[in-house]
Structure formats: structure tokens, C-alpha cells
N, C-alpha and C positions, 0 to 999 in steps of 0.2 A: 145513129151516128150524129156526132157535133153538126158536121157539115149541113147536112139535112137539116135539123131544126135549126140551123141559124138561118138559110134559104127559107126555109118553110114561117120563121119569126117574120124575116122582112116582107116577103107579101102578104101577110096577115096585118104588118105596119101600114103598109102603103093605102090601106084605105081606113087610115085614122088620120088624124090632123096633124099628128107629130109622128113622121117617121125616123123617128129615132131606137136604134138599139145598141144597146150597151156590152161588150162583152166584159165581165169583171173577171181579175185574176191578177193575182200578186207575179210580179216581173219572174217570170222567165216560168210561166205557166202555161204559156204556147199559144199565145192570143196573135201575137203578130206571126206567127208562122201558119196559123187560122186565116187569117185575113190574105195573106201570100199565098194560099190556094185557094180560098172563094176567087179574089181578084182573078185567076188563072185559070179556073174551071167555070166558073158563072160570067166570064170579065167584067166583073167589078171594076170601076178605079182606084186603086189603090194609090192613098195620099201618105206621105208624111207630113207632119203635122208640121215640122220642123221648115219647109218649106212655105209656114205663113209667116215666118219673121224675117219681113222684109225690110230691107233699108227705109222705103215709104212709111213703114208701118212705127218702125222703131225710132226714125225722128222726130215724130209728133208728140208735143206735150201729154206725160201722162194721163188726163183726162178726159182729151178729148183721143188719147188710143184705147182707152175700155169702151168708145161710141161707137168709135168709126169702126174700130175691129174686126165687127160681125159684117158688117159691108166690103170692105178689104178681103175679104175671107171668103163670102159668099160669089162678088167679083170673079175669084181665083176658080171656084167649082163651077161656076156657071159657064165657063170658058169650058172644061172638060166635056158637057154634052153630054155626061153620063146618067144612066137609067138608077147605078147603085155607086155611092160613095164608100169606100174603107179610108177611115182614118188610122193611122197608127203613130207611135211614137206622143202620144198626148203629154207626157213631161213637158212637152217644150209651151205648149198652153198654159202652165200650173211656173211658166217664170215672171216673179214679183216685176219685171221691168214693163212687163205687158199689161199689170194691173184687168185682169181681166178675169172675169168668173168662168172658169172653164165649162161650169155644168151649163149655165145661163146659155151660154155661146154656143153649147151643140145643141143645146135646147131649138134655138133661134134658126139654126140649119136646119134641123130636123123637121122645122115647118117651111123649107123651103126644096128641101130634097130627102132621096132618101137616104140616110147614112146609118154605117155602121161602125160604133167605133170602139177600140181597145183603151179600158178604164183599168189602169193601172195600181189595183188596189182591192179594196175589201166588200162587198154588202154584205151588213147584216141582217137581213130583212125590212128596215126601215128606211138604212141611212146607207151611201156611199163614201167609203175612206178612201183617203188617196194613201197610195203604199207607205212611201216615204218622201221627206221633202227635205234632207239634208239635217242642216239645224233651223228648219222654222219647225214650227208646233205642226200637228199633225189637223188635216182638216176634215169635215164632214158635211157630206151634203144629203138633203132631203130627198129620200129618192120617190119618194111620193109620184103613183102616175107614169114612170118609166118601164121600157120594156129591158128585161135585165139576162142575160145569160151567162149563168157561172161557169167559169173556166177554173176547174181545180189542178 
């Protein structure tokens, strides 16, 4: 069962130095309704992502918000006291006004907690695609090193 190996991924994370896992799957492949029952049966906390674009956040000159970001962001889970993070809704990370590397950035949590989050998109064994991103180009990140579970 999903359930079980995503439970059984993250304590096998938790004692590596990045606890990060990734669920991949192209939108409406049932990653955030995954996440709405770990959070509910393991309690998880379950984030929306959508919830780190804050007015603080968003009137800071673009450069110095791809700095501070990850601090802003971190601030906001450390407040929660939770043993497992769920991210969901990750689009809202991948908006050009945030200037921010989405993978970088859960990278950076993942060595601070342990999170699990819905990657809205493709791996092909090397690389992570993001689904869709309207009309910008499509992008790819190196997934070198991450922990990955396909959600078909």
C-alpha cells in the first residue's frame, strides 16, 4: 500500500541528513489527497504551500526574497512543533514574483525538518519536471540524491 511506504520512506529519511521526500505525479494523480490522510492517520502537519506568500514576504525586493525566503518559510514550520511536515499545493513556490528555486528551498527544509512534499510533475529517472507552468518554458531539475515516490 502507498500509505505504508511513504510512512515507512520518511523514517528511513529521518536518519539521513536531508529529510526530504518527494511524492511525484502530474496534477490530479492523488498526491494531495495522499498527503490529507497521512496528515489524518499518522498527524502529519499538513501545509499549504500557498500559505508562505505573505504580505512580509512579497514586499521585499526580489533578491533579497530568494534569501530570506527559506528563513520566512522555516520561521513558519518551526512554529507548528511538528515531528512530520506535508507540503501540498507546491505551484505556488514555482511563482516567478518569489524568484525562488523551489527545489533548492525544500532541499534547505529537508535539512531542518522532516517534510513531505507533493511535486507536481514528472521524474524521469534523472531529472524532475515540473507539470505545467502556463506560458513560461517547462523546467527541470536534477534530481540527483533525492528520495522520490511515484504517484501514477
Amino acid at each position: 500500500m502507498i500509505i505504508q511506504r511513504i510512512v515507512e520512506t520518511v523514517r528511513e529519511g529521518q536518519k539521513s541528513a536531508e529529510h526530504l521526500v518527494l511524492l511525484v505525479g502530474k496534477p490530479g494523480s492523488g498526491k494531495s489527497k495522499l498527503l490529507r490522510e497521512l496528515s489524518t492517520i499518522r498527524g502529519w502537519q499538513y501545509v499549504n504551500c500557498r500559505a508562505f506568500l505573505t504580505e512580509e514576504l512579497l514586499e521585499m525586493v526580489p533578491k533579497v526574497r530568494a534569501i530570506e525566503a527559506p528563513t520566512l518559510i522555516a520561521k513558519t514550520l518551526d512554529a507548528l512543533k511538528a515531528d512530520v511536515i506535508v507540503l501540498d499545493d507546491m505551484q505556488a513556490l514555482f511563482a516567478p514574483v518569489l524568484q525562488v528555486d523551489p527545489l533548492q528551498l525544500l532541499r534547505q527544509l529537508g535539512r531542518r525538518f522532516s517534510v513531505v512534499a507533493a511535486w507536481p510533475g514528472e521524474f524521469d529517472g534523472n531529472s524532475l519536471k515540473i507539470a505545467t507552468l502556463g506560458p513560461l518554458e517547462q523546467r527541470e531539475y536534477d534530481a540527483k540524491g533525492l528520495t522520490i515516490i511515484q504517484i501514477e
